[in-house]
C-alpha positions as CSV (number, residue, x, y, z in Angstrom):
1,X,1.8,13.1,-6.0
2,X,-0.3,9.8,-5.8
3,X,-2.7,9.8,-2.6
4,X,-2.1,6.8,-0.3
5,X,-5.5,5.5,1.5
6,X,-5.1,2.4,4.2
7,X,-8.6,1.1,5.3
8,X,-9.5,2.3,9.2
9,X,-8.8,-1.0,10.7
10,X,-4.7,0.2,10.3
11,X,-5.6,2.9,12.2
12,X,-2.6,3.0,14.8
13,X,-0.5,1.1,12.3
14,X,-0.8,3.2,9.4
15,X,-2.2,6.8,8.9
16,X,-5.5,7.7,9.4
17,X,-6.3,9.8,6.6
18,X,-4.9,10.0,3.1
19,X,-1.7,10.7,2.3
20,X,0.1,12.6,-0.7
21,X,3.4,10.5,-1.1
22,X,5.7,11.0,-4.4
23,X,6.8,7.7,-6.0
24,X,6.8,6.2,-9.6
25,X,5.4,2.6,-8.9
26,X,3.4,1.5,-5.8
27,X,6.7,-0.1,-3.9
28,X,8.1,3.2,-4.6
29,X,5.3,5.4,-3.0
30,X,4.7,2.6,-0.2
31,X,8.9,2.7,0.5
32,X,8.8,6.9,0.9
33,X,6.2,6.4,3.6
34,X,7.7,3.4,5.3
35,X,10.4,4.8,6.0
36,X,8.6,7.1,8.4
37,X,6.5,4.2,9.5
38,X,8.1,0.7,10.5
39,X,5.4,0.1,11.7
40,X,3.2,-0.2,8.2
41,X,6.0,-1.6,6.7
42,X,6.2,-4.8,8.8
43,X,2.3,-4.9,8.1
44,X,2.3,-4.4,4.5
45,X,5.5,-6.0,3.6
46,X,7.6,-9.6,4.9
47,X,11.1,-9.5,5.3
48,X,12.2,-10.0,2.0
49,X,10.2,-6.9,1.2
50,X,7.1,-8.4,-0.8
51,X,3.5,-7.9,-0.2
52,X,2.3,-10.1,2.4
53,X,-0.4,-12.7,1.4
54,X,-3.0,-10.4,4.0
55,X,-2.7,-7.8,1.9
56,X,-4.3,-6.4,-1.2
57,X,-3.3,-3.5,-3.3
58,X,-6.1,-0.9,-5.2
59,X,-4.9,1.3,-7.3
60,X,-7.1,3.7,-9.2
61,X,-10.0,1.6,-8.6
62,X,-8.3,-1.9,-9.8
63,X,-7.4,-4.6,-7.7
64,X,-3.5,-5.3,-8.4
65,X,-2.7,-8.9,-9.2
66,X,-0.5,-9.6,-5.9
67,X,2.3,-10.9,-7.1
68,X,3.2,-7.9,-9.1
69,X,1.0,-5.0,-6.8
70,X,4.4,-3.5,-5.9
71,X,6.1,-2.6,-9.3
72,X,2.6,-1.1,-10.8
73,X,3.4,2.2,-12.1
74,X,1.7,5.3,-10.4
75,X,0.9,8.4,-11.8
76,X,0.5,11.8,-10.7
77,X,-2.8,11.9,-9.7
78,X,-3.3,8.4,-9.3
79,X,-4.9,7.0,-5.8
80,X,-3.5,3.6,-4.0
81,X,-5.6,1.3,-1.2
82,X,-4.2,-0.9,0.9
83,X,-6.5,-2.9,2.9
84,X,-6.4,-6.8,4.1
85,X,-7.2,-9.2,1.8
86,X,-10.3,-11.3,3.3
87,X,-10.6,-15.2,2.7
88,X,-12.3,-18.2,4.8
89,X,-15.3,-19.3,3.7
């Protein structure tokens, strides 16, 4: 099962230690915990279901273009971040 990290600052929004979540892509893995948590979901995702432009993806170490963050496959042992994006200058 892939391990699912979101950074502290979800805390009360998302969970607040890693999670172990089964999934074959990132939306798949991020779709088996939101539907225990609306919550994240509305964070994470808009209402058509893509990533929100807040929002940046990590998985095994590599920032995920955002446009296609969601249908990057996930393996076994792989880990995922999900974090805000920062910008402003």
């Amino acid at each position: 099962m892939a391990i699912v990290h979101f950074t502290r600052w979800l805390n009360g929004i998302a969970p607040g230690a890693p999670v172990e979540i089964e999934g074959k892509t990132v939306g798949g893995v991020l779709g088996h915990l939101f539907a225990k948590n609306a919550a994240a979901r509305n964070y994470v995702l808009d209402e058509q279901g893509c990533l929100r432009k807040h929002v940046c993806i990590f998985l095994d170490g590599e920032r995920l273009a955002h446009d296609t963050a969601l249908a990057a496959p996930v393996q076994p042992q792989s880990e995922v971040y999900v974090m805000q994006a920062l910008s402003g200058g």
